[in-house]
C-alpha positions in Angstrom: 215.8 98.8 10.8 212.6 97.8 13.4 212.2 101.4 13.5 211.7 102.2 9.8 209.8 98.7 9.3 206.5 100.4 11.3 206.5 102.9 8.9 205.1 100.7 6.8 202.5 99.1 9.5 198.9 100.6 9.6 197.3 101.0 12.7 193.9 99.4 12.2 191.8 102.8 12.2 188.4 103.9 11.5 188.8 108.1 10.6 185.7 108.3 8.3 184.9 111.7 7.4 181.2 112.7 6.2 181.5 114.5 2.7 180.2 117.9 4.0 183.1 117.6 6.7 185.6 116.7 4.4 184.7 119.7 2.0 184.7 121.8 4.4 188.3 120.9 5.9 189.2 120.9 2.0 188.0 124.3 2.1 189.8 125.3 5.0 193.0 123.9 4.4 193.1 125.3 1.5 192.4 129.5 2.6 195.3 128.3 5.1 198.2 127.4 2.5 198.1 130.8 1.0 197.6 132.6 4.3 200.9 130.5 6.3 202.9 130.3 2.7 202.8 134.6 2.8 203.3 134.8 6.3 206.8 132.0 6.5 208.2 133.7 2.9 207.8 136.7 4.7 209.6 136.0 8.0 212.0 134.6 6.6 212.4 138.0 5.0 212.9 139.9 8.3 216.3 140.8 9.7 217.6 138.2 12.5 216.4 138.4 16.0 214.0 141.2 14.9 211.1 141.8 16.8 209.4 141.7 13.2 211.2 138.0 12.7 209.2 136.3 16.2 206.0 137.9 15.6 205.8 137.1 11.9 206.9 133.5 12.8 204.7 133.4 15.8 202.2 134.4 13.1 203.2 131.5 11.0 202.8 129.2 13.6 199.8 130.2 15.2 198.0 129.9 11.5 198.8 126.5 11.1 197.2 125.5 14.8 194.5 127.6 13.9 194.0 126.0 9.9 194.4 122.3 11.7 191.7 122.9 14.4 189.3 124.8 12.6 189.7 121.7 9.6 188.1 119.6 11.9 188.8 116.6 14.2 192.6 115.9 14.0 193.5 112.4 16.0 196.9 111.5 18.2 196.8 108.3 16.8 198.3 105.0 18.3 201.3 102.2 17.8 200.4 98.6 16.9 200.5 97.5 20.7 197.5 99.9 21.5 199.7 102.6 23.2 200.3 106.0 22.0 203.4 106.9 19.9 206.3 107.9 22.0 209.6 106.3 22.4 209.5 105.4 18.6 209.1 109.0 16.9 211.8 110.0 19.6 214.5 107.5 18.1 213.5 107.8 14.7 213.8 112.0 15.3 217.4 110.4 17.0 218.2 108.7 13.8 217.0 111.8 11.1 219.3 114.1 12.8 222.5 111.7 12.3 221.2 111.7 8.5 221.1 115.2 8.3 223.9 115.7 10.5 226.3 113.6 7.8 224.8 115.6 4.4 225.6 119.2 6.5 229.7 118.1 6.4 229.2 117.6 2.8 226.8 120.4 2.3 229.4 122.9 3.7 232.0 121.8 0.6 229.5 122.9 -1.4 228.9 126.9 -1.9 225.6 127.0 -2.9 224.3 124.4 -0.1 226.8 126.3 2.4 225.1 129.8 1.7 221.4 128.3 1.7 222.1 126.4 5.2 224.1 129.3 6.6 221.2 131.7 5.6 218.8 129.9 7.7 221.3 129.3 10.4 222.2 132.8 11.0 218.7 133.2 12.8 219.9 130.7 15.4 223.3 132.6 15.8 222.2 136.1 15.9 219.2 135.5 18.4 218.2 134.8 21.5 218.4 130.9 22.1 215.4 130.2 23.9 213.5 132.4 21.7 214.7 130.8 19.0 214.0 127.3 20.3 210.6 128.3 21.6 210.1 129.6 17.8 211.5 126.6 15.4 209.7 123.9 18.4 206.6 125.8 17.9 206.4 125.8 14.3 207.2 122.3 14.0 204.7 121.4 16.1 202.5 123.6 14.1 203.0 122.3 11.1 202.3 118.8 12.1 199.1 119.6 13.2 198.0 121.6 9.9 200.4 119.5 7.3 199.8 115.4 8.9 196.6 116.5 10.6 194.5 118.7 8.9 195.9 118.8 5.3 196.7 114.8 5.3 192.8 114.3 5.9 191.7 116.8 3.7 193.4 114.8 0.5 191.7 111.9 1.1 192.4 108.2 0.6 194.3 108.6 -2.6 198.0 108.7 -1.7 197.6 111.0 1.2 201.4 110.7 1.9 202.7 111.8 -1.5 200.0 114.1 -1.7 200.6 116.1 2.0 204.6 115.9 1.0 204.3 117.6 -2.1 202.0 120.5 -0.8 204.3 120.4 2.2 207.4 121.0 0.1 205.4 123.6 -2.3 204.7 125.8 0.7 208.4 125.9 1.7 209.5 127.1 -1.7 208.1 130.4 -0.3 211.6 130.6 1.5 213.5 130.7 -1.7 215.7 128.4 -0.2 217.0 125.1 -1.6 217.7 123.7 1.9 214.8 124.4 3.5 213.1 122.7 0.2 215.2 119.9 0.1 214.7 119.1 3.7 211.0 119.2 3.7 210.8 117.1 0.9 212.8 114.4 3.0 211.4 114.5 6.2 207.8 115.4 4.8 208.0 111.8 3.0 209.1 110.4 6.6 206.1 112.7 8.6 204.0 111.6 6.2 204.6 107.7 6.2 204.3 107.7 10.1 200.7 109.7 10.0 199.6 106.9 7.5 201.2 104.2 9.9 199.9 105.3 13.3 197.1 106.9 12.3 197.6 110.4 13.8 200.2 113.5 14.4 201.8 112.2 17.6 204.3 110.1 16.2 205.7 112.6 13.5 205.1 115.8 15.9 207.2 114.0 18.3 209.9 113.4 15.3 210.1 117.0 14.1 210.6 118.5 17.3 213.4 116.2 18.1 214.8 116.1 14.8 214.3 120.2 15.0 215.9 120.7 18.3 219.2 118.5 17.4 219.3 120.3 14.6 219.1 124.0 15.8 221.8 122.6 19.0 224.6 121.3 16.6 224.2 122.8 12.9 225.0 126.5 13.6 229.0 125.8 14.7 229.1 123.8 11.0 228.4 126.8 8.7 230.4 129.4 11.0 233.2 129.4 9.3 234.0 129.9 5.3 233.6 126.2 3.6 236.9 124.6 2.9 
């Protein structure tokens, strides 16, 4: 309860933005959308443990990094206390995966939700683990810095969270998949409030990667067999 209560604490901050800076990252951010959107739909595309699957998703990743640094100054942010985000974004990527962990054993009595998870999952099964975990860590981390860095800035003061979530989630219908949308739509709303609370993309980079990881370790066996 702590945890999700400094989600809704603001990190005293001062991230002003001259309007030529902002209209430029505006700009930017906005060239990078269409370029990452066409790159993940088509990845996603590619056959399993491909080498057209880790260089269109290296691809991916790498335009996000590149979108967030060329936007402009992206910050780390920093907890309450004056420290930088660490333990917390750990727990609360701890406590996301138990979430998501509990909706997979009822997703998997569901056919539709069964073949859109086991879709995704099958590039976990059919490749090489470590490249697949150097992949999915990577884009998380990539998408942090473009989504809660770059793209949260660029909307301004106007309900950056809602705002960054919904473009978030738009970019992921690329996939065609009702999961993948589903889930970004959660966890954007939860990336989202800790950028706004800390006042950077430490805190939720820090959460997706955990979240991610957990997620890639124990999903797969779920959706390995036919649902009951």
């Amino acid at each position: 309860m702590r945890l999700l209560q400094r989600l809704f604490q603001q990190v005293p901050r001062d991230h002003w933005e001259p309007d030529g800076v902002w209209r430029r990252r505006r700009k930017v951010v906005a060239g990078t959308v269409v370029v990452g959107s066409a790159l993940l739909e088509r990845s996603l595309a590619a056959e399993p443990d491909s080498r057209q699957f880790y260089r269109l998703t290296g691809a991916v990743a790498g335009t996000w990094i590149a979108g967030g640094a060329a936007s402009g100054p992206l910050h780390l942010g920093r907890e309450l206390g004056g420290g930088r985000p660490v333990m917390a974004p750990v727990a609360l990527g701890l406590g996301a995966f138990g979430g998501f962990f509990g909706a997979a054993l009822i997703a998997r009595q569901i056919p539709m939700l069964y073949n859109a998870i086991s879709s995704v999952l099958d590039y976990a099964d059919e490749g090489s683990s470590p490249k697949v975990y150097l992949t999915t860590l990577a884009n998380g981390a990539a998408e942090e810095v473009f989504f809660r860095g770059a793209l949260y800035s660029a909307v301004g003061q106007g309900h950056p969270v809602a705002l960054s979530t919904a473009a978030y989630t738009a970019t992921t219908l690329a996939t065609k998949n009702p999961a993948l949308v589903l889930a970004a739509s959660v966890m954007g709303t939860l990336f989202g409030l800790q950028r706004r609370a800390s006042g950077g993309i430490q805190a939720p980079l820090l959460t997706h990667v955990t979240w991610s990881a957990l997620m890639l370790r124990f999903l797969p066996p779920l959706f390995r067999r036919a649902p009951v």
